[in-house]
mmCIF file of the N, C-alpha and C atoms, coordinates in Angstrom:
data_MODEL
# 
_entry.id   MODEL 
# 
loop_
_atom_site.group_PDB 
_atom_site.id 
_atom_site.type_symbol 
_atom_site.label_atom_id 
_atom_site.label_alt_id 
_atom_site.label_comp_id 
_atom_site.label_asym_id 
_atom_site.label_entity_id 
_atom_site.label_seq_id 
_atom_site.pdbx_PDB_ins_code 
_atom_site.Cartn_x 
_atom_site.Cartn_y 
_atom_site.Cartn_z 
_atom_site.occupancy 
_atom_site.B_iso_or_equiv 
_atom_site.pdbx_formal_charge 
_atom_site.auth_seq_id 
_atom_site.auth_comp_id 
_atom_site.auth_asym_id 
_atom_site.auth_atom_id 
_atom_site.pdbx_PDB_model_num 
ATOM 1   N N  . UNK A 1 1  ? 74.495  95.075  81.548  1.00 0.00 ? 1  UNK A N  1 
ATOM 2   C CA . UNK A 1 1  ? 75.337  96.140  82.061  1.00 0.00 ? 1  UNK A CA 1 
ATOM 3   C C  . UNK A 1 1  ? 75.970  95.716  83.388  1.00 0.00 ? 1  UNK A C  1 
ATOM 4   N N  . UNK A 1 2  ? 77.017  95.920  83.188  1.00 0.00 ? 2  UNK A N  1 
ATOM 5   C CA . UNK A 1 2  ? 78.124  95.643  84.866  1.00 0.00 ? 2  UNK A CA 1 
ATOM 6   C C  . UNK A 1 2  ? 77.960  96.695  85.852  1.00 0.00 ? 2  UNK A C  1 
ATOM 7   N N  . UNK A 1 3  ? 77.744  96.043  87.275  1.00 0.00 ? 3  UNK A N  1 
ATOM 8   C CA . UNK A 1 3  ? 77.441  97.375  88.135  1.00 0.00 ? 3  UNK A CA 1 
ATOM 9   C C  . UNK A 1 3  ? 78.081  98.386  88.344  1.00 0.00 ? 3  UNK A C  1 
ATOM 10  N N  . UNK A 1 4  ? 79.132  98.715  87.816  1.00 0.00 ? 4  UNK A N  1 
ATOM 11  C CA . UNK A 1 4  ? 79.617  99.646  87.444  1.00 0.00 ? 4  UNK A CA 1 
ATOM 12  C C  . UNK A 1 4  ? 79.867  100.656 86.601  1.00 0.00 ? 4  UNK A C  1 
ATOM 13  N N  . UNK A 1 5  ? 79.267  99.992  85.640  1.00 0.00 ? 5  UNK A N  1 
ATOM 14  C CA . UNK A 1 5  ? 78.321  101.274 84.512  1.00 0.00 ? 5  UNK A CA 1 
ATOM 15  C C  . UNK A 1 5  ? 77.016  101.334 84.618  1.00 0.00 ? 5  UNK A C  1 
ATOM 16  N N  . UNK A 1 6  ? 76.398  100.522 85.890  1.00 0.00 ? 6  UNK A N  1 
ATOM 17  C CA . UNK A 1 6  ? 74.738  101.312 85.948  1.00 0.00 ? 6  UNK A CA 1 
ATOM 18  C C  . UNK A 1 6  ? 75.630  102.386 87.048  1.00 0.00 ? 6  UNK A C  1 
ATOM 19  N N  . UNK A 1 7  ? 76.782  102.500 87.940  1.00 0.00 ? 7  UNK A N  1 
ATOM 20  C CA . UNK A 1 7  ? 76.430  103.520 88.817  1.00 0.00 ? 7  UNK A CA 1 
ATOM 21  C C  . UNK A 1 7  ? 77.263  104.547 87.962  1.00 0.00 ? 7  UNK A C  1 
ATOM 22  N N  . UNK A 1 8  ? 78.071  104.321 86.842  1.00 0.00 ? 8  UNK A N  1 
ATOM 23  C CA . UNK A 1 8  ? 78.644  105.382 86.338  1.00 0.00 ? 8  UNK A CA 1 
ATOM 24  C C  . UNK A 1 8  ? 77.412  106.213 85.619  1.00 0.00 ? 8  UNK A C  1 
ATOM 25  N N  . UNK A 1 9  ? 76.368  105.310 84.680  1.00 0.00 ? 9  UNK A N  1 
ATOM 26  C CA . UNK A 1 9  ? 75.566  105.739 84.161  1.00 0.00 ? 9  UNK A CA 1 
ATOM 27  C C  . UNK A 1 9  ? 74.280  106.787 85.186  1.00 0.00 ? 9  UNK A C  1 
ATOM 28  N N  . UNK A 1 10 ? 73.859  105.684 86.131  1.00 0.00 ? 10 UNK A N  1 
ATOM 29  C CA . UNK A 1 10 ? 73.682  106.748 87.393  1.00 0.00 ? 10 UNK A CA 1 
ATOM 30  C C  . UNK A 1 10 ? 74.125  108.586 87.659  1.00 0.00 ? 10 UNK A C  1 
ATOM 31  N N  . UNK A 1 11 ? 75.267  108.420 87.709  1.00 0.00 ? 11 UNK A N  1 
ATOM 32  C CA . UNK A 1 11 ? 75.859  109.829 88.179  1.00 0.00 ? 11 UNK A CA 1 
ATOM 33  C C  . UNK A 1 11 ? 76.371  110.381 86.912  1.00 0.00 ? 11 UNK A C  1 
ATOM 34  N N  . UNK A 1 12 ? 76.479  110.127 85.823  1.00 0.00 ? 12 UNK A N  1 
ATOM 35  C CA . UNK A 1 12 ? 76.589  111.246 84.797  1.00 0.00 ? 12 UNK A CA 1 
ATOM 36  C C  . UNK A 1 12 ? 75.124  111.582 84.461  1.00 0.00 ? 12 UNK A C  1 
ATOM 37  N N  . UNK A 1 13 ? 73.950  110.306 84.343  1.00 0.00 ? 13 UNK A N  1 
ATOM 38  C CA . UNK A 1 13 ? 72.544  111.310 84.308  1.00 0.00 ? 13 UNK A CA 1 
ATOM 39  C C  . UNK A 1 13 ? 72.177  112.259 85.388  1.00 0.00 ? 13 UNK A C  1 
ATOM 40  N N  . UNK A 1 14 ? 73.085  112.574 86.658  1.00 0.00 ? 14 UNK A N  1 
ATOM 41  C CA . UNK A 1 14 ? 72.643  113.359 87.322  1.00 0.00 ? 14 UNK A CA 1 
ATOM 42  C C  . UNK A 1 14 ? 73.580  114.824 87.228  1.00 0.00 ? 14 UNK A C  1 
ATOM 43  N N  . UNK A 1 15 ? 74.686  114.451 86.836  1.00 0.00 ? 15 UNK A N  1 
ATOM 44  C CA . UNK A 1 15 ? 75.457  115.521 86.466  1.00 0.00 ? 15 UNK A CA 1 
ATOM 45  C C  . UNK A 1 15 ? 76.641  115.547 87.655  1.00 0.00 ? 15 UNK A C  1 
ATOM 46  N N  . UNK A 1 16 ? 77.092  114.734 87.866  1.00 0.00 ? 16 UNK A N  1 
ATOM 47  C CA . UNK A 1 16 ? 78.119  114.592 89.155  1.00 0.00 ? 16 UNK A CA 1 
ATOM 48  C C  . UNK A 1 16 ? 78.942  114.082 88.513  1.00 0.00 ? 16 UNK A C  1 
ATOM 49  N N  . UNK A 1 17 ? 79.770  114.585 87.153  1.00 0.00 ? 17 UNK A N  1 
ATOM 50  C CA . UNK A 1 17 ? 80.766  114.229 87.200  1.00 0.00 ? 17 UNK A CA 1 
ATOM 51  C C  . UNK A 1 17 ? 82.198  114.824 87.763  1.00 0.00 ? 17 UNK A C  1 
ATOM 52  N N  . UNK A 1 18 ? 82.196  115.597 88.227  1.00 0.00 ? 18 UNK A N  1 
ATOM 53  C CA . UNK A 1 18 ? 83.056  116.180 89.617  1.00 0.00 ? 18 UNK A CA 1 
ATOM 54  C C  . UNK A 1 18 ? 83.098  114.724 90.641  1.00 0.00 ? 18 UNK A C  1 
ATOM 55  N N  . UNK A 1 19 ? 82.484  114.102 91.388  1.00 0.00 ? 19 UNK A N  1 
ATOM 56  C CA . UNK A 1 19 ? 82.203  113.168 91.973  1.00 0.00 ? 19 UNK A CA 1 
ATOM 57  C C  . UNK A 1 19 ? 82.689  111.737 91.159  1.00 0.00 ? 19 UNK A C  1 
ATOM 58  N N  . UNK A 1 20 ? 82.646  111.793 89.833  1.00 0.00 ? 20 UNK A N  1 
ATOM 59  C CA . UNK A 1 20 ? 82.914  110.182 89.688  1.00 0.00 ? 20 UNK A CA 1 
ATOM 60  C C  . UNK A 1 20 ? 84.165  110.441 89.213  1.00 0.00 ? 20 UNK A C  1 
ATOM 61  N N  . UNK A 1 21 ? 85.050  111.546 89.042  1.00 0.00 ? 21 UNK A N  1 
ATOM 62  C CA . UNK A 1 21 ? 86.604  111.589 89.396  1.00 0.00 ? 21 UNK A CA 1 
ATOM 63  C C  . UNK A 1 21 ? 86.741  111.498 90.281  1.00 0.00 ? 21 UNK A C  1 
ATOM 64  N N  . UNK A 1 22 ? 86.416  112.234 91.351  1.00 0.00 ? 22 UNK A N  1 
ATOM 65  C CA . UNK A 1 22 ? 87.140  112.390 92.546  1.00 0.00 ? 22 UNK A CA 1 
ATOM 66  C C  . UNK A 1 22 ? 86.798  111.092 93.116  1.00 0.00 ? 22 UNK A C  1 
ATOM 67  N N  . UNK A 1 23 ? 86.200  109.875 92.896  1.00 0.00 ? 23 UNK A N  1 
ATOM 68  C CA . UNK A 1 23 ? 86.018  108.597 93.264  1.00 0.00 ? 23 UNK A CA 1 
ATOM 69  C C  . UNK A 1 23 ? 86.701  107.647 92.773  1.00 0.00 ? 23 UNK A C  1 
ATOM 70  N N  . UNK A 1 24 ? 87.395  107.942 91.451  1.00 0.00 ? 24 UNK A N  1 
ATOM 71  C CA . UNK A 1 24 ? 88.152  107.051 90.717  1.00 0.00 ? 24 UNK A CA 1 
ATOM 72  C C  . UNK A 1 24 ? 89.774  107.773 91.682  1.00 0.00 ? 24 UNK A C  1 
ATOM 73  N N  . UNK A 1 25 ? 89.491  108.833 91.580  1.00 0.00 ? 25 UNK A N  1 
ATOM 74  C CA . UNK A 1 25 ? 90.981  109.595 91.880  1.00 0.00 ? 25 UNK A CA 1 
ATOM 75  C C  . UNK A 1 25 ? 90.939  108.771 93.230  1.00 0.00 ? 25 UNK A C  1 
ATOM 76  N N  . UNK A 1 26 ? 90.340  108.732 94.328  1.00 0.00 ? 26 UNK A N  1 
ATOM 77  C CA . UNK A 1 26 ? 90.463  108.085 95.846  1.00 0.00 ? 26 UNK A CA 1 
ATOM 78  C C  . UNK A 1 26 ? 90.815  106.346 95.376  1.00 0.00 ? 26 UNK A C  1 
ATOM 79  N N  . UNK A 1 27 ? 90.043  105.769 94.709  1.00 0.00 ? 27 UNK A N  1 
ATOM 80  C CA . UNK A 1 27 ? 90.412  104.418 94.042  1.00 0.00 ? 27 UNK A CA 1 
ATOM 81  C C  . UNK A 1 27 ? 92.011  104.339 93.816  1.00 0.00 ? 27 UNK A C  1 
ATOM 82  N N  . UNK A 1 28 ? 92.469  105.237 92.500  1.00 0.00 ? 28 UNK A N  1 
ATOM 83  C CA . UNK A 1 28 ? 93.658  105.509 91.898  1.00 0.00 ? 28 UNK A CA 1 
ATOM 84  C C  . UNK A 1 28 ? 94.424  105.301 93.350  1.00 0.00 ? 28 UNK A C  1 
ATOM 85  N N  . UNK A 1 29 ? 94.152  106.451 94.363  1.00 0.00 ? 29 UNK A N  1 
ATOM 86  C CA . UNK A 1 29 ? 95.368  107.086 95.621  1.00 0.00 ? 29 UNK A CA 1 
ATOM 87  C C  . UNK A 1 29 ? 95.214  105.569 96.055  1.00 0.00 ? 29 UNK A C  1 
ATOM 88  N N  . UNK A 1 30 ? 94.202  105.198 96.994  1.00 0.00 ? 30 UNK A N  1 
ATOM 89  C CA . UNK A 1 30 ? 93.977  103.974 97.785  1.00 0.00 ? 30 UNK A CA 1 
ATOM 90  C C  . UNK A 1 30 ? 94.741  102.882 97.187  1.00 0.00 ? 30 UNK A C  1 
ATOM 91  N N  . UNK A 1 31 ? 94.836  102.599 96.211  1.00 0.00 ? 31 UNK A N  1 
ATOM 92  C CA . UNK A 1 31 ? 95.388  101.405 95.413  1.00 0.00 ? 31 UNK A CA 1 
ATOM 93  C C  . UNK A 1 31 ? 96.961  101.880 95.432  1.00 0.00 ? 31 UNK A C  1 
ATOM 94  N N  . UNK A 1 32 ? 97.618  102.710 95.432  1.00 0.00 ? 32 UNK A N  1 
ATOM 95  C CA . UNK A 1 32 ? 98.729  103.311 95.230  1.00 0.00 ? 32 UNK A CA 1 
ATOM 96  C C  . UNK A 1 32 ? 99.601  103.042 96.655  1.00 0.00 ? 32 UNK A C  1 
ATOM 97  N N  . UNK A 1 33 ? 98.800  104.007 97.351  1.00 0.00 ? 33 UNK A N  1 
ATOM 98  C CA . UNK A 1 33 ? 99.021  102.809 99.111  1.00 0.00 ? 33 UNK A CA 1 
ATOM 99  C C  . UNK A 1 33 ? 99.186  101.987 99.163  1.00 0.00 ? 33 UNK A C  1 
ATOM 100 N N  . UNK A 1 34 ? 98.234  101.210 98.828  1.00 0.00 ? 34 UNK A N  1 
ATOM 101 C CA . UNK A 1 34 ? 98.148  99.717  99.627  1.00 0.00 ? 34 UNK A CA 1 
ATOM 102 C C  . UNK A 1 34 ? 99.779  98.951  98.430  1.00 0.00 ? 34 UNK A C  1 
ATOM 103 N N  . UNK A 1 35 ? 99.544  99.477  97.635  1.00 0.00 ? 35 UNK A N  1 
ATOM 104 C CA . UNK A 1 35 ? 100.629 99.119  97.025  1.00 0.00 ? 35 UNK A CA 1 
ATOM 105 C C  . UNK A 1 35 ? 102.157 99.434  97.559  1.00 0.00 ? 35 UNK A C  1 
ATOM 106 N N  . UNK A 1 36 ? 102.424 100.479 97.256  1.00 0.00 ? 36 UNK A N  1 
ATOM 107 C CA . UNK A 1 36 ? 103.775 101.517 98.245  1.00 0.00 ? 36 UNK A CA 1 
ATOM 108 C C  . UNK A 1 36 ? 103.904 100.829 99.628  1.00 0.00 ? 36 UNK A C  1 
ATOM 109 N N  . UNK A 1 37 ? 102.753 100.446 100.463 1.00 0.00 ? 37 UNK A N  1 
ATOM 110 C CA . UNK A 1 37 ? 102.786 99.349  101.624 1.00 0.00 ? 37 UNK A CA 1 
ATOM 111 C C  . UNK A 1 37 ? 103.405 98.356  101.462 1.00 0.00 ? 37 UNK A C  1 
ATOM 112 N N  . UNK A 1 38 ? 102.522 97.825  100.840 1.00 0.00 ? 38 UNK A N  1 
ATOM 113 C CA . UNK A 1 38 ? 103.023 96.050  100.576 1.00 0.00 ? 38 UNK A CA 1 
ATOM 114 C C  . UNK A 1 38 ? 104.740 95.890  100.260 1.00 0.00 ? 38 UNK A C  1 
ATOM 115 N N  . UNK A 1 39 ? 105.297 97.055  99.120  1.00 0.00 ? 39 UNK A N  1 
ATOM 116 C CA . UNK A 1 39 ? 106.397 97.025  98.423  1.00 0.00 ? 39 UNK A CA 1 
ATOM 117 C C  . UNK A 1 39 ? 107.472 97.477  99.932  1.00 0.00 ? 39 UNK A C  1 
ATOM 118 N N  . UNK A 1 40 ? 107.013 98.489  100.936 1.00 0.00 ? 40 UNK A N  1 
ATOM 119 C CA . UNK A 1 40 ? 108.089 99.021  102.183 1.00 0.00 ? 40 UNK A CA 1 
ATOM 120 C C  . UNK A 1 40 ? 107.972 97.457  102.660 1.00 0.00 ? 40 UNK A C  1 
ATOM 121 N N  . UNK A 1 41 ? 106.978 96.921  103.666 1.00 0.00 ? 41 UNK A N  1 
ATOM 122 C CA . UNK A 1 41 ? 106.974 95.293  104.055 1.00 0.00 ? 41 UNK A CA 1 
ATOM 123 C C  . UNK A 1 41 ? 107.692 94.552  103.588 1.00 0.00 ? 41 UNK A C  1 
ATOM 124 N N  . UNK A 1 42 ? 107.677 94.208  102.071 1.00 0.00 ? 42 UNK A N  1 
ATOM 125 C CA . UNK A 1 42 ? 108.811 93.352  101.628 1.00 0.00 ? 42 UNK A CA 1 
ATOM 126 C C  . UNK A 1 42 ? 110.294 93.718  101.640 1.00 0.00 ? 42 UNK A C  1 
ATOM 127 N N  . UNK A 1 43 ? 110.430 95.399  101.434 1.00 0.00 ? 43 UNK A N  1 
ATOM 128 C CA . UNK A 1 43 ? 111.757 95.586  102.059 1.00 0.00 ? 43 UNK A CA 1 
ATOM 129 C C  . UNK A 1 43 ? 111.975 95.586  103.445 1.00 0.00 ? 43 UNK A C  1 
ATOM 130 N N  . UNK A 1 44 ? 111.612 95.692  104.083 1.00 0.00 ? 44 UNK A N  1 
ATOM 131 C CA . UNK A 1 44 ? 111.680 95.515  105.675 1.00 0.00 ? 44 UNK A CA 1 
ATOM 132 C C  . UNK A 1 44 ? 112.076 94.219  105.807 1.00 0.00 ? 44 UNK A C  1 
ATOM 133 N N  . UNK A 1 45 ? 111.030 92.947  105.420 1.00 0.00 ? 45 UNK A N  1 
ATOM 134 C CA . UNK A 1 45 ? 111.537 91.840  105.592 1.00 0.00 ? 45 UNK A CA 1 
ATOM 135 C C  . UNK A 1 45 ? 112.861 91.383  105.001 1.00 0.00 ? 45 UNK A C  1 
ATOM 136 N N  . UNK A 1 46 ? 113.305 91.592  103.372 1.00 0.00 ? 46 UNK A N  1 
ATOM 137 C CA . UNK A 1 46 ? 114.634 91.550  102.869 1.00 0.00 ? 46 UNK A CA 1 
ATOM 138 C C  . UNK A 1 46 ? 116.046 92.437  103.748 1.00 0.00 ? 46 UNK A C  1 
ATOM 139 N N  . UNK A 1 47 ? 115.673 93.627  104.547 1.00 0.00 ? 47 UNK A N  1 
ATOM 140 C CA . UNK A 1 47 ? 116.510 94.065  105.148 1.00 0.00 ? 47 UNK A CA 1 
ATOM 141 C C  . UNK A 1 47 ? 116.948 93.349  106.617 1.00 0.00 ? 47 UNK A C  1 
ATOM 142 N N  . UNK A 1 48 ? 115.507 92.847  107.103 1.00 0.00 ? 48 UNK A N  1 
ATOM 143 C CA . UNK A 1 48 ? 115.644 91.934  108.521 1.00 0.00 ? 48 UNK A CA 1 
ATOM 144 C C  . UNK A 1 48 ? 116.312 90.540  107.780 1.00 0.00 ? 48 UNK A C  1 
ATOM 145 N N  . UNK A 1 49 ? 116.093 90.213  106.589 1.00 0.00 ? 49 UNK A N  1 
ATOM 146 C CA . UNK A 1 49 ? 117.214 88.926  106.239 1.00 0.00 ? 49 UNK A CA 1 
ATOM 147 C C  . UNK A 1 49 ? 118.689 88.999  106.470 1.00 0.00 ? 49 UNK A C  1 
ATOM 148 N N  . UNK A 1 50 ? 118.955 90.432  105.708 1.00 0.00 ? 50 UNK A N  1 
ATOM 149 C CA . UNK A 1 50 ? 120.356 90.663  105.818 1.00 0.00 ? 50 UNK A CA 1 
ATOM 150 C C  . UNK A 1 50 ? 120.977 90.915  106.822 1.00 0.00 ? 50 UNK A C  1 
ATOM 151 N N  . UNK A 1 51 ? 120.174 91.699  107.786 1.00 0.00 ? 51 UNK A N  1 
ATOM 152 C CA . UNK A 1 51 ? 120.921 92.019  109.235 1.00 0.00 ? 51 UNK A CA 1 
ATOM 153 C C  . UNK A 1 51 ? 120.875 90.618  110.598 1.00 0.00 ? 51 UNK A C  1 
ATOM 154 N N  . UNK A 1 52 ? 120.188 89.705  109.943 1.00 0.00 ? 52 UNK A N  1 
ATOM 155 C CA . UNK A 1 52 ? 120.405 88.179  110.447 1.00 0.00 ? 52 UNK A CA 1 
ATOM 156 C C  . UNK A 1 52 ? 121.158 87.675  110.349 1.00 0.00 ? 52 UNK A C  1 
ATOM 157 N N  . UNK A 1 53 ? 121.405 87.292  108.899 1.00 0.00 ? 53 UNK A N  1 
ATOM 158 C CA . UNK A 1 53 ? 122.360 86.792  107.696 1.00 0.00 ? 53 UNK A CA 1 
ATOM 159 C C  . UNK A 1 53 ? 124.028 87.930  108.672 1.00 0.00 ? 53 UNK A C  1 
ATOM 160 N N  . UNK A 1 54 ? 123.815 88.953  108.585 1.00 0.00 ? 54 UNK A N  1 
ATOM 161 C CA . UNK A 1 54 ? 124.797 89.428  109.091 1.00 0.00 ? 54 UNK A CA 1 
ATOM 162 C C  . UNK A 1 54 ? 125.667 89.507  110.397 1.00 0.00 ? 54 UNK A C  1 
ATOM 163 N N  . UNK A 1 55 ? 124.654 89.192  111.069 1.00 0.00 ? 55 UNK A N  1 
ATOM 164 C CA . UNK A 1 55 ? 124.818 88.854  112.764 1.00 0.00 ? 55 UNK A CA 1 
ATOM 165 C C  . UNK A 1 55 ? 125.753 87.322  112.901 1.00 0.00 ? 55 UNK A C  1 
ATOM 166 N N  . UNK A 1 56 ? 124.852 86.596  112.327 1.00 0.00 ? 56 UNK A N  1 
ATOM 167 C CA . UNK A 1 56 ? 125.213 84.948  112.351 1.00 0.00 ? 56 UNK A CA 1 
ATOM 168 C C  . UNK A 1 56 ? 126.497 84.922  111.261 1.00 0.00 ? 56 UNK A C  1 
ATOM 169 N N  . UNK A 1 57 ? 127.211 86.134  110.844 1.00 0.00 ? 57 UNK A N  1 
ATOM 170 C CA . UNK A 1 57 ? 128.355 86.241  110.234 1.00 0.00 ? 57 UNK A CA 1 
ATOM 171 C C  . UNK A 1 57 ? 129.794 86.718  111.355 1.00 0.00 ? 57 UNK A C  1 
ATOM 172 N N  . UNK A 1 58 ? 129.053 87.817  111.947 1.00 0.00 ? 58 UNK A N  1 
ATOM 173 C CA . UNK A 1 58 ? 130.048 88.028  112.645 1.00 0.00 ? 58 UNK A CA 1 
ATOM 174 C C  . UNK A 1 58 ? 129.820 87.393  114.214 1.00 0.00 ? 58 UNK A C  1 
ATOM 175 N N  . UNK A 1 59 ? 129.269 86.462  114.266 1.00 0.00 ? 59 UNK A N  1 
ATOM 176 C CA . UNK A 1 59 ? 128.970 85.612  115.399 1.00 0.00 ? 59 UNK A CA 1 
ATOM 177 C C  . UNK A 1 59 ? 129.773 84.572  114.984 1.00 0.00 ? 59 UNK A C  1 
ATOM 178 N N  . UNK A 1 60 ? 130.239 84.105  113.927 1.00 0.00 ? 60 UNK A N  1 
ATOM 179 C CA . UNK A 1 60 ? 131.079 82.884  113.651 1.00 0.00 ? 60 UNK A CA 1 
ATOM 180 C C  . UNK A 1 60 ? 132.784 83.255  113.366 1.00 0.00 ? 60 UNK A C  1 
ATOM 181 N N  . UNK A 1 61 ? 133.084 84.813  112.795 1.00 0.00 ? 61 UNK A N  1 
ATOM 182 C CA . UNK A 1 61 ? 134.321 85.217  112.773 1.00 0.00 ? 61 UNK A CA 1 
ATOM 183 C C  . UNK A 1 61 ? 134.548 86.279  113.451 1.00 0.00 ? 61 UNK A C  1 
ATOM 184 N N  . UNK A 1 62 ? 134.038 86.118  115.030 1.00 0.00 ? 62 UNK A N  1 
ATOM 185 C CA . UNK A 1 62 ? 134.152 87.488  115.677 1.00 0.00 ? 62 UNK A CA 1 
ATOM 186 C C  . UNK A 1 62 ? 135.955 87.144  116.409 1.00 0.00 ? 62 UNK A C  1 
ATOM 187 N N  . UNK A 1 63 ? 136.561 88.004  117.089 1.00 0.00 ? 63 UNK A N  1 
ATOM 188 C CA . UNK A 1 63 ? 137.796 87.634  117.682 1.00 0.00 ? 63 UNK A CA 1 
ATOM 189 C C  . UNK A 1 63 ? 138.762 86.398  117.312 1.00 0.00 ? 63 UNK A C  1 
ATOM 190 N N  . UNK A 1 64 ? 138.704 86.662  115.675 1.00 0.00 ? 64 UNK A N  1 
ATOM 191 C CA . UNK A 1 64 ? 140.006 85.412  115.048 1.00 0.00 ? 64 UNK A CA 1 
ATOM 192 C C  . UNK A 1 64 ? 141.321 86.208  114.977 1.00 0.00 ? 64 UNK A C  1 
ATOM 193 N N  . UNK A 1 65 ? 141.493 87.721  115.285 1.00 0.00 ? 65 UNK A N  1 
ATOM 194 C CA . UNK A 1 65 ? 142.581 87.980  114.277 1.00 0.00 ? 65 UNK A CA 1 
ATOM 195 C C  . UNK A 1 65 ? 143.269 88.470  115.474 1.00 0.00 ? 65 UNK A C  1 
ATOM 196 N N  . UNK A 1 66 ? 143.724 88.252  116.945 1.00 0.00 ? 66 UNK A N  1 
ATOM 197 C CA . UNK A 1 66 ? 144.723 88.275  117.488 1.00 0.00 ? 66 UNK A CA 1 
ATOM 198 C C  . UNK A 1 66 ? 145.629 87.243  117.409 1.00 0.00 ? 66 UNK A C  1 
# 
């Protein structure tokens, strides 16, 4: 048995299954975060590319058109 079905097995012989949702449900949320995190970070960094990328654009064709 994987330790995770002696503690599931654990708490349904005690009758807490109220508790081993609401533990999967905090798992479920927590993982959902850290995810939704990771995914804003990588846009942050793709947006700090472009506004680089964009700078060093108009730093090379700034004041051509008088």
């Amino acid at each position: 048995m994987s330790p995770f079905d002696e503690a599931a097995a654990g708490i349904v012989a005690r009758g807490d299954l109220g508790h081993l949702a609401l533990l999967l449900w905090a798992f479920c949320a927590s993982g959902l975060a850290l995810f939704s995190l990771r995914e804003l970070i990588a846009a942050n960094r793709r947006f700090d590319e472009f506004v680089r990328e964009f700078a060093r654009f108009n730093a090379r064709y700034e004041g051509g058109d008088s």
